[in-house]
FIKOLRO-674061 format. One record per residue (C-alpha): x, y, z; residue number from 1; residue in three letters. Coordinates in Angstrom, 1 decimal. Example, Ala and Ser with C-alpha at 12.3 -4.5 7.8 and 13.67 -1.06 7.14 Angstrom:
! residues 2
     east    north       up   seq   type
     12.3     -4.5      7.8     1    ALA
     13.7     -1.1      7.1     2    SER
//
This chain:
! residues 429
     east    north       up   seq   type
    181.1    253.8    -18.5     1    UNK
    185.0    254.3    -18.2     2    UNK
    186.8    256.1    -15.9     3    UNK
    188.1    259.6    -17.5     4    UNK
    191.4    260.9    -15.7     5    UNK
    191.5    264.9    -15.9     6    UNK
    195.5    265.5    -15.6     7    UNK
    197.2    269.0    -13.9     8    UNK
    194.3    271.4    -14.3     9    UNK
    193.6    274.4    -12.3    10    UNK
    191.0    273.4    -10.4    11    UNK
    189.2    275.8     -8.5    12    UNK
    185.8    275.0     -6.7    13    UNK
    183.7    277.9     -5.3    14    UNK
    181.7    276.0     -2.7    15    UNK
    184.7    274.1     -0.9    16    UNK
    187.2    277.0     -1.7    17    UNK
    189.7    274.8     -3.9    18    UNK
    192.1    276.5     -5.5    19    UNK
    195.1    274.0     -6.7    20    UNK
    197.1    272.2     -9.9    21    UNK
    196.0    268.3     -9.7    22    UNK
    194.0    265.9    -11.1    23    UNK
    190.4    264.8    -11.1    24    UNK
    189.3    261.1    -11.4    25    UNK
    186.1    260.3    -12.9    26    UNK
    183.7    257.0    -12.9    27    UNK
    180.4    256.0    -13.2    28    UNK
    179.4    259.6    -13.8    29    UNK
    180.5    260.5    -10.4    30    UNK
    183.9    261.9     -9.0    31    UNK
    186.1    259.3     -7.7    32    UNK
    188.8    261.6     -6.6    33    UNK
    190.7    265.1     -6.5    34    UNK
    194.2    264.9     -6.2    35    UNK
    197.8    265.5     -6.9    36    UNK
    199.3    262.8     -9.1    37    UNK
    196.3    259.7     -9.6    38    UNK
    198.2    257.3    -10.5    39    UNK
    195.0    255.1    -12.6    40    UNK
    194.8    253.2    -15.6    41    UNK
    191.9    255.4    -17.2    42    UNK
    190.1    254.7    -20.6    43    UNK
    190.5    258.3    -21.4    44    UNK
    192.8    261.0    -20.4    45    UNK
    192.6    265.1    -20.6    46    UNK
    195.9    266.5    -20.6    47    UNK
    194.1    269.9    -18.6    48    UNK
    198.0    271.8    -18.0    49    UNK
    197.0    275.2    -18.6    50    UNK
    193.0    274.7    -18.1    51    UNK
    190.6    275.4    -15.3    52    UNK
    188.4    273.1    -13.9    53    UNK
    185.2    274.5    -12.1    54    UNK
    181.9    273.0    -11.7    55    UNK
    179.2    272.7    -14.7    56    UNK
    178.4    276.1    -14.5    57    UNK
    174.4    276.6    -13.6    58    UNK
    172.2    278.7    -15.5    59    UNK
    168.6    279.3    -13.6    60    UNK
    167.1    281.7    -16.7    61    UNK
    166.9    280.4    -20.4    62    UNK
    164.0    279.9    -23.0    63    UNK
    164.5    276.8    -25.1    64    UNK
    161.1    277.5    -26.7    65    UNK
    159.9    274.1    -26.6    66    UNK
    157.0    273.2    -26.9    67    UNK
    155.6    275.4    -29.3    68    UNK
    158.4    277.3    -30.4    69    UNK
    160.5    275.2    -31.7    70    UNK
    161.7    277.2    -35.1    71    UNK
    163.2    279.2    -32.7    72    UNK
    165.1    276.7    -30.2    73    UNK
    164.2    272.9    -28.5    74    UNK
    165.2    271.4    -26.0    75    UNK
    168.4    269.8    -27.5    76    UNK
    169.5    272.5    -29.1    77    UNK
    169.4    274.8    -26.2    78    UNK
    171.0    272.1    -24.5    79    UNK
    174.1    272.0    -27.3    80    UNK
    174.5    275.4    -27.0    81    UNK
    174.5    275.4    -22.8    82    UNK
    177.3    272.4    -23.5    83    UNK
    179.3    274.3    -26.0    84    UNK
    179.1    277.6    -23.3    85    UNK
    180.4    275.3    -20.4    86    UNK
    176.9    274.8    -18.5    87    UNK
    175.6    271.5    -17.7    88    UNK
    172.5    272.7    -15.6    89    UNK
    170.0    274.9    -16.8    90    UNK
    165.8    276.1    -16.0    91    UNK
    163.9    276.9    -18.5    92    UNK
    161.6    279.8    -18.4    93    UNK
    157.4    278.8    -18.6    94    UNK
    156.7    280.9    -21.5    95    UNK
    156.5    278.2    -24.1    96    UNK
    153.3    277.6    -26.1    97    UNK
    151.5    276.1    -24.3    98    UNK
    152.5    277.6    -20.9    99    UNK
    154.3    275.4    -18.4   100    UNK
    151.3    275.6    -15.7   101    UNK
    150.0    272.5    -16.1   102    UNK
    151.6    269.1    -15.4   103    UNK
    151.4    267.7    -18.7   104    UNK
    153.4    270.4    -19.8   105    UNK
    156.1    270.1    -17.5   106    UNK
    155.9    266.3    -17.9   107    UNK
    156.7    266.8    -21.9   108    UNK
    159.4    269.2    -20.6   109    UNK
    160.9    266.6    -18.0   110    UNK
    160.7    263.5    -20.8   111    UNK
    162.3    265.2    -23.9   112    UNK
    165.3    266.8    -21.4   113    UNK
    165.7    262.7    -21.0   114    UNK
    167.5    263.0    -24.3   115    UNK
    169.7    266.3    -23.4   116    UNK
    173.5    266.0    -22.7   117    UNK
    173.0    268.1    -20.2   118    UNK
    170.5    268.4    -16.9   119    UNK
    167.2    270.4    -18.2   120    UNK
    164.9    271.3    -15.7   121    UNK
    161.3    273.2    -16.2   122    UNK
    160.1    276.0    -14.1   123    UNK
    156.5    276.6    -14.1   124    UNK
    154.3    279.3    -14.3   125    UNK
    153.0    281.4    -11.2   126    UNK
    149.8    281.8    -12.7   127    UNK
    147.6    280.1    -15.3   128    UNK
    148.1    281.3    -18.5   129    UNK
    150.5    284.3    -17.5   130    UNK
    147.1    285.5    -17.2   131    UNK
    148.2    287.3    -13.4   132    UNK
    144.5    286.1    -11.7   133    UNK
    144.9    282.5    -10.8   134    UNK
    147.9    280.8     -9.1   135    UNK
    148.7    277.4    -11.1   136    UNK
    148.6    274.0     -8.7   137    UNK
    152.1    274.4     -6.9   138    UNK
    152.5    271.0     -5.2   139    UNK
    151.4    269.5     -8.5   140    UNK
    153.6    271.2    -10.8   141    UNK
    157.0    270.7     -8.9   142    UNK
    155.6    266.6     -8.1   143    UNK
    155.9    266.8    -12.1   144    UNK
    158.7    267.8    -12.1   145    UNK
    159.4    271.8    -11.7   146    UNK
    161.8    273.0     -9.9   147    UNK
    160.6    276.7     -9.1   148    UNK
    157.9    279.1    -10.5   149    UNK
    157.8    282.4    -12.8   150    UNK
    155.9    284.0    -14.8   151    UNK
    159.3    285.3    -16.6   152    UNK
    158.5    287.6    -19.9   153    UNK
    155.4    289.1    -18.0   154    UNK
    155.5    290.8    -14.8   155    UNK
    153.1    290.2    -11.9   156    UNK
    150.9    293.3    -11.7   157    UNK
    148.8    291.9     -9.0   158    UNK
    149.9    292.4     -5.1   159    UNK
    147.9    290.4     -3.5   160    UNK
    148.0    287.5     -6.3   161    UNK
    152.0    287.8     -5.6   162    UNK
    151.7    287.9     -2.0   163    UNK
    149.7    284.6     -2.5   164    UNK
    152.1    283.2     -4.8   165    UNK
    155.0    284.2     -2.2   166    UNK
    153.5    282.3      0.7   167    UNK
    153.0    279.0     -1.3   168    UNK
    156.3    279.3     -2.3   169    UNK
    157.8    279.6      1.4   170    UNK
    155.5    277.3      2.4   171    UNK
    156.8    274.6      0.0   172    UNK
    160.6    275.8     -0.2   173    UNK
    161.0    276.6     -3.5   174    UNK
    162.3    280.1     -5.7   175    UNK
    159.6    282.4     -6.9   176    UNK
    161.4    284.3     -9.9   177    UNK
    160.0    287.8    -11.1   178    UNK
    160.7    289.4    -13.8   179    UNK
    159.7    293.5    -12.9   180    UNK
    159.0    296.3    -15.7   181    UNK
    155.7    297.7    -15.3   182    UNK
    153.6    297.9    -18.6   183    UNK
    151.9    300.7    -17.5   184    UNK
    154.9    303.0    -18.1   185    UNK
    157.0    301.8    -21.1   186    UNK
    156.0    303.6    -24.3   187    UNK
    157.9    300.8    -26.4   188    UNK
    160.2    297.9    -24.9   189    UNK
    163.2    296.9    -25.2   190    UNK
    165.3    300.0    -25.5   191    UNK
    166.2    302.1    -22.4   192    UNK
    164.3    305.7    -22.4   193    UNK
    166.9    308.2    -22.5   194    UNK
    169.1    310.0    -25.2   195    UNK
    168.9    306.6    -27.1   196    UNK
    165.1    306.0    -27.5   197    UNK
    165.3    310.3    -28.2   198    UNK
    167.8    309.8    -30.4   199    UNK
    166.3    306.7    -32.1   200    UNK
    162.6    308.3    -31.6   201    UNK
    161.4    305.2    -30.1   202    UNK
    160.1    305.9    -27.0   203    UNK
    161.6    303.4    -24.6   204    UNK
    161.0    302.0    -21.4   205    UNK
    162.1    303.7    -18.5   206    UNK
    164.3    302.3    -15.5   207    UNK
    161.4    303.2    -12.8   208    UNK
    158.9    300.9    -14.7   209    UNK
    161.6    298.0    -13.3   210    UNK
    162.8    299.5     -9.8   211    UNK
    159.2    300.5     -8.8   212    UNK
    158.2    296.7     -9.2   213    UNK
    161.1    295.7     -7.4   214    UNK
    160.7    298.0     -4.7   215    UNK
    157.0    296.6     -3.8   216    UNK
    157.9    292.9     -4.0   217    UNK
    161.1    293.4     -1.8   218    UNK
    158.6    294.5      0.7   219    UNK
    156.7    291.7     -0.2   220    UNK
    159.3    289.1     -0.1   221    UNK
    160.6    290.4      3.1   222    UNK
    156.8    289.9      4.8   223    UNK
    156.3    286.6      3.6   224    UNK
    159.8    284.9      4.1   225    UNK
    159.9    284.0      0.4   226    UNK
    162.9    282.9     -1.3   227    UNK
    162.7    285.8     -4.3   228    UNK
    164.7    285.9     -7.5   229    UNK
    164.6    289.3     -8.8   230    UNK
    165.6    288.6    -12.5   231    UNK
    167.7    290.4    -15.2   232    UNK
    168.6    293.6    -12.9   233    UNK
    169.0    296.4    -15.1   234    UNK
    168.8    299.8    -13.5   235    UNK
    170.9    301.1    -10.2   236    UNK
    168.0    301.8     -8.1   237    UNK
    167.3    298.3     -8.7   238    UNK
    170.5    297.2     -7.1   239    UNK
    170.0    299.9     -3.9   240    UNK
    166.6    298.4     -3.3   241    UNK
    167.8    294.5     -3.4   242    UNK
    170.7    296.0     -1.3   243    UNK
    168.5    297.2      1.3   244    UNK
    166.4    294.3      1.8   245    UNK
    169.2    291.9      2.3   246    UNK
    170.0    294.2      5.1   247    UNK
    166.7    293.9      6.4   248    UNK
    166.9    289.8      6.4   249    UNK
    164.5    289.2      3.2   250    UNK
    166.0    286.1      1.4   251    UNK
    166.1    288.0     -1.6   252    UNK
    168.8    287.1     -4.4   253    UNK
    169.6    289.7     -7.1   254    UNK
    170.0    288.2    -11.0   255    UNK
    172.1    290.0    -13.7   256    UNK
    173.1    288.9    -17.3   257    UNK
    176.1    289.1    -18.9   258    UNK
    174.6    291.9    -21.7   259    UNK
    173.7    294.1    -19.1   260    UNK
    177.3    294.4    -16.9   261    UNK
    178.9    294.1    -20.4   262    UNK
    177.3    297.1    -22.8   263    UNK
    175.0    299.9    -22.2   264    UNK
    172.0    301.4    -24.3   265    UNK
    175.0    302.4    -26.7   266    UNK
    175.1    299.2    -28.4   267    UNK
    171.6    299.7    -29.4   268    UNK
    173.0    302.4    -32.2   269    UNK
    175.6    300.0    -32.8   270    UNK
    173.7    296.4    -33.4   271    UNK
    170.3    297.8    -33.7   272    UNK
    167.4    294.8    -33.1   273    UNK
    170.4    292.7    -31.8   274    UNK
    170.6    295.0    -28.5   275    UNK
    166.9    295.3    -27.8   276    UNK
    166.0    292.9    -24.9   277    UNK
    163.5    292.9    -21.9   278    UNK
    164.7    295.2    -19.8   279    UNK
    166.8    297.2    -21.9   280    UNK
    170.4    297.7    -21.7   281    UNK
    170.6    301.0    -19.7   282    UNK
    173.0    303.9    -19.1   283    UNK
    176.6    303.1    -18.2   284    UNK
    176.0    304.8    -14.5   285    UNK
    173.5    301.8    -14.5   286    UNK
    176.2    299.2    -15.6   287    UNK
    178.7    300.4    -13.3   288    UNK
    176.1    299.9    -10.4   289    UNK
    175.5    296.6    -11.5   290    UNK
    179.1    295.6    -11.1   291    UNK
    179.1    297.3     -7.7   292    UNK
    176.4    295.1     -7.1   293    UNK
    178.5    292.4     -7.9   294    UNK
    181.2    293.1     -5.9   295    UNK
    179.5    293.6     -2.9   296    UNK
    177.4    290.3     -3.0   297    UNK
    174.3    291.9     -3.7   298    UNK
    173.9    290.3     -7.0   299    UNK
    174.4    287.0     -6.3   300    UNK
    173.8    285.2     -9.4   301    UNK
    174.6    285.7    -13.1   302    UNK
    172.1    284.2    -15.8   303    UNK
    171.9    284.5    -19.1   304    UNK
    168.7    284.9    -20.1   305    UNK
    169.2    283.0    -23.3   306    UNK
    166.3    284.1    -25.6   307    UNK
    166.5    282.8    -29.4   308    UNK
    164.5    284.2    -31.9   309    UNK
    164.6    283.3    -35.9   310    UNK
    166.8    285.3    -38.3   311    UNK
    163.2    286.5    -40.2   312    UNK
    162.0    288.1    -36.4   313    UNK
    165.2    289.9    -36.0   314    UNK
    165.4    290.9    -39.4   315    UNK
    162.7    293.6    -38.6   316    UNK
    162.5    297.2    -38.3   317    UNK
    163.5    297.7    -33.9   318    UNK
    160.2    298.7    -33.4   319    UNK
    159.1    295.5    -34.8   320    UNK
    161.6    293.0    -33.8   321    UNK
    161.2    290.9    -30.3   322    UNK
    163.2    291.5    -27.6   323    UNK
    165.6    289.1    -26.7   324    UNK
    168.9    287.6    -27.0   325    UNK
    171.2    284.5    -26.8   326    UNK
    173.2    284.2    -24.4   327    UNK
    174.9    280.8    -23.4   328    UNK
    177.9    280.5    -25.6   329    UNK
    179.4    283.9    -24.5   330    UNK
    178.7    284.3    -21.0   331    UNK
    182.0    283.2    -19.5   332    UNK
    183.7    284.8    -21.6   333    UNK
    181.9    288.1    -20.8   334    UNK
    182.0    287.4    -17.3   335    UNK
    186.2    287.2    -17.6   336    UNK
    186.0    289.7    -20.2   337    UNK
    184.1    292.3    -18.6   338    UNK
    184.5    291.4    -15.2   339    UNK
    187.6    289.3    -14.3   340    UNK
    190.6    291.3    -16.4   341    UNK
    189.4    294.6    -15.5   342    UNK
    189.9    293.5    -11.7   343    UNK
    185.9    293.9    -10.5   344    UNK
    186.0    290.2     -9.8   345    UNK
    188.0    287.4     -8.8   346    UNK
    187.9    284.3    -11.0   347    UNK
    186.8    282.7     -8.4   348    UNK
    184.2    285.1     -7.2   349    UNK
    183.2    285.0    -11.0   350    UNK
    182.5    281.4    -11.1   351    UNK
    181.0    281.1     -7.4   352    UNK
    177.9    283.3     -9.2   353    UNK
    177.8    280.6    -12.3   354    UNK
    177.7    277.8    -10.3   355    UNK
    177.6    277.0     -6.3   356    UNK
    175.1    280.1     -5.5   357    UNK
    172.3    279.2     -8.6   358    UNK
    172.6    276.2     -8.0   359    UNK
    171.5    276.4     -4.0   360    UNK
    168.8    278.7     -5.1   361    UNK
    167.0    276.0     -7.3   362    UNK
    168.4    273.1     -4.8   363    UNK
    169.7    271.2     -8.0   364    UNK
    172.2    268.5     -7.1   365    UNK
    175.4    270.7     -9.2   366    UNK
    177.9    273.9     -9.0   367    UNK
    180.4    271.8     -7.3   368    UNK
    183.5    269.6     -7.2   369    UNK
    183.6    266.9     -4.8   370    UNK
    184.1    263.4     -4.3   371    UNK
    180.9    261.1     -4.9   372    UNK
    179.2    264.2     -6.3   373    UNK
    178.5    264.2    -10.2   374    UNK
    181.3    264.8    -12.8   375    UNK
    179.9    267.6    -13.7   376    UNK
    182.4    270.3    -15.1   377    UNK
    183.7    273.0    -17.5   378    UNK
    187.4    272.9    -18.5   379    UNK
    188.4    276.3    -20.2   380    UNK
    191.0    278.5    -20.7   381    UNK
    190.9    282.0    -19.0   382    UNK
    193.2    283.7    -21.2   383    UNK
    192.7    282.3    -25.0   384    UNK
    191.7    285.4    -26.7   385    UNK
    188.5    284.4    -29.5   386    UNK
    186.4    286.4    -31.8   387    UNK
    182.2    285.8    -31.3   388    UNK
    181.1    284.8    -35.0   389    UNK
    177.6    283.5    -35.8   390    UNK
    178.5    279.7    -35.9   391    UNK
    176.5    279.0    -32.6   392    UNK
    175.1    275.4    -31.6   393    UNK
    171.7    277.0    -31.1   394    UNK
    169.5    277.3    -33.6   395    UNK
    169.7    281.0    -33.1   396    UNK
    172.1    283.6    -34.0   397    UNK
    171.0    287.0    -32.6   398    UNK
    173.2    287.8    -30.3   399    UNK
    175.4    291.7    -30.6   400    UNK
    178.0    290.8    -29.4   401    UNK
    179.0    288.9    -33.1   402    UNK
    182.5    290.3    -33.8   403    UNK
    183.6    291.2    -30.4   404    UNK
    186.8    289.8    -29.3   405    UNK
    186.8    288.2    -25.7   406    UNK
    189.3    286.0    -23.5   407    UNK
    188.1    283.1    -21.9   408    UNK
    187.6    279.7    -24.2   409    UNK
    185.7    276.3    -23.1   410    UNK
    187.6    273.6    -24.0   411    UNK
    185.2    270.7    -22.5   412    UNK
    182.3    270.7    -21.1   413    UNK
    181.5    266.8    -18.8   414    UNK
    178.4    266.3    -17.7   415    UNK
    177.1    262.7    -16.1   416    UNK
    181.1    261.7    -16.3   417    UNK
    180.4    262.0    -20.1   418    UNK
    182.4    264.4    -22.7   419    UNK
    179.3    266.5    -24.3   420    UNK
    181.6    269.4    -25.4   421    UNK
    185.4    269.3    -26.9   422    UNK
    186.7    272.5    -28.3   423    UNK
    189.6    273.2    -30.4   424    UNK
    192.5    274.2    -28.9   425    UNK
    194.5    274.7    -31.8   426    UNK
    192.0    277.8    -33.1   427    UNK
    193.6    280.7    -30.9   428    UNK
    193.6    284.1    -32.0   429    UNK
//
């Protein structure tokens, strides 16, 4: 492999605090060097003037559907579309078909993200089957090749079967990541109850089906020592309660996704099945706590929860339709859209949730820049202005936020030292 010489680019690097115009020499896959002015004979130059350079960004929540799903997303197409948003590590979620909780499973996983551009790592499930009643084999699953357990798509009902689960996971250092809406008290999913769900006569699910949920396994989290994602935030009581335990010293790490700090139950009437996801976009109160929660470092870590489904599925009546969105090819560009210009966050505050602090969580080897570290990295322009059509690299197209106009453009996406996304700089708006 040649070396690739990145020239002038504004690099900024949340984990070491860089924030400077130079260059960035890579070989072998690796960094070489950061500097002002590398003088090298490369094979391949970036002119970067006017582009950032920040780690691969890190994405610790997406559903590539594969196995079993595969009309809907694989492996290497999720991976294309992570490329083409700027990400270069991702986990997938365990709710394929079968369920990641055996090691055969997560060995298939492990062998066909061989063939990704990108790093593609499995989580596995907490229990077998999502069934709630049995933990899966822990030790076996990560020697496998997982890198952390959830039972994402289904919450965990069961206390005692959680508070299991949490102690394994302490005992063998690794995330447990929940997702929290109890079934008991949503009438229909997917839409938040309120004037919405009234208006819509849907019925809706309610914000205290999530906080209650996150309330107990806070507690939970806090008494076993766990390392706890709580996933897809949605409501503000949510973001009190993850507030308060970090107080209290549980190593508890709050999630949130670009859809729900961008739009509120409002785009529901707007894009219809295309705004219904698991937990539902709620009130703007709620998204205005969630960007609190950013600010204050309660919500450490953005995701996207990338969740393809076929045109035919989304095509259905809302009551019919399954829950979910894409989310990879738009999520910095939310992020600077919704966060950055309006002054909540910094860019660099933006990108240290994308990158250095998911990665940690997951203890992948990525989210930074340094030397003898991988060349992983996202080259993008912060202020190109771009209009969201439906010509995405995944399979997928369901996303709402078709049509919007956002700042923010990946120009290249490097992962391994090697050039798996290049953009158009020519199309601007």
């Amino acid at each position: 492999m040649g070396k690739l010489l990145i020239r002038q680019a504004h690099i900024l690097d949340p984990a070491s605090g860089r924030d400077e115009i130079g260059d960035l020499l890579i070989s072998d896959g690796k960094i070489e060097a950061i500097g002002q002015q590398i003088a090298e004979d490369a094979e391949q130059i970036i002119d970067a003037q006017g582009l950032c350079a920040a780690p691969g960004l890190v994405d610790i929540h997406v559903h590539f559907r594969d196995p079993g799903l595969t009309y809907k997303e694989d492996i290497l197409t999720g991976a294309a579309a992570a490329a083409a948003g700027g990400f270069t590590s991702v986990v997938c979620m365990a709710n394929t078909k079968p369920v990641a909780d055996s090691t055969e499973t997560i060995a298939y996983i492990c062998r066909k993200a061989e063939e990704a551009p990108i790093a593609v790592y499995p989580a596995a499930a907490v229990t077998k089957g999502f069934g709630g009643k049995e933990l899966t084999d822990f030790p076996a699953l990560l020697e496998a090749g997982a890198v952390g357990f959830t039972d994402d798509g289904i919450p965990l009902q069961d206390a005692g079967i959680l508070r299991e689960a949490m102690k394994k996971a302490y005992e063998l250092q690794v995330p447990i990541s929940l997702h929290e809406e109890d079934p008991a008290m949503i009438e229909r999913p997917g839409v938040n109850q309120g004037k919405v769900s009234e208006e819509l006569q849907y019925g809706g699910a309610p914000s205290i089906s999530e906080y209650s949920m996150v309330e107990r396994d806070c507690a939970i989290a806090l008494e076993t020592g766990a390392k706890l994602d709580i996933q897809h935030i949605s409501a503000k009581e949510s973001v009190e309660i993850v507030r308060r335990a970090k107080a209290a010293g549980a190593d508890v790490h709050g999630e949130v996704t670009p859809q729900h700090f961008s739009a509120n139950e409002e785009l529901v009437l707007a894009k219809g099945c295309l705004a219904r996801v698991n937990p539902p976009l709620r009130t703007e109160e709620d998204r205005l706590a969630l960007i609190e929660g950013l600010k204050d470092g309660t919500l450490d870590l953005i995701a996207t929860d990338h969740a393809p489904h076929s045109r035919e599925e989304k095509a259905k009546d809302i009551k019919d339709a399954p829950s979910g969105m894409i989310g990879l090819e738009t999520a910095l560009a939310l992020g600077i859209t919704s966060l950055v210009e309006p002054g909540h966050l910094s860019l660099m505050e933006l990108l240290r949730k994308m990158t250095v602090n998911p990665a940690k969580l997951y203890q992948l080897d990525a989210g930074e820049l340094r030397v003898g570290g991988p060349a992983d990295l996202v080259l993008f322009d912060e202020k190109q202005k771009w209009t969201v059509t439906d010509n995405f690299a995944s399979k997928a197209n369901n996303s709402p936020f078709i049509g919007w106009e956002l700042s923010g453009k990946v120009r290249y996406t490097i992962c391994g030292g090697k050039v798996v996304f290049s953009g158009n700089r020519s199309k601007q708006v």
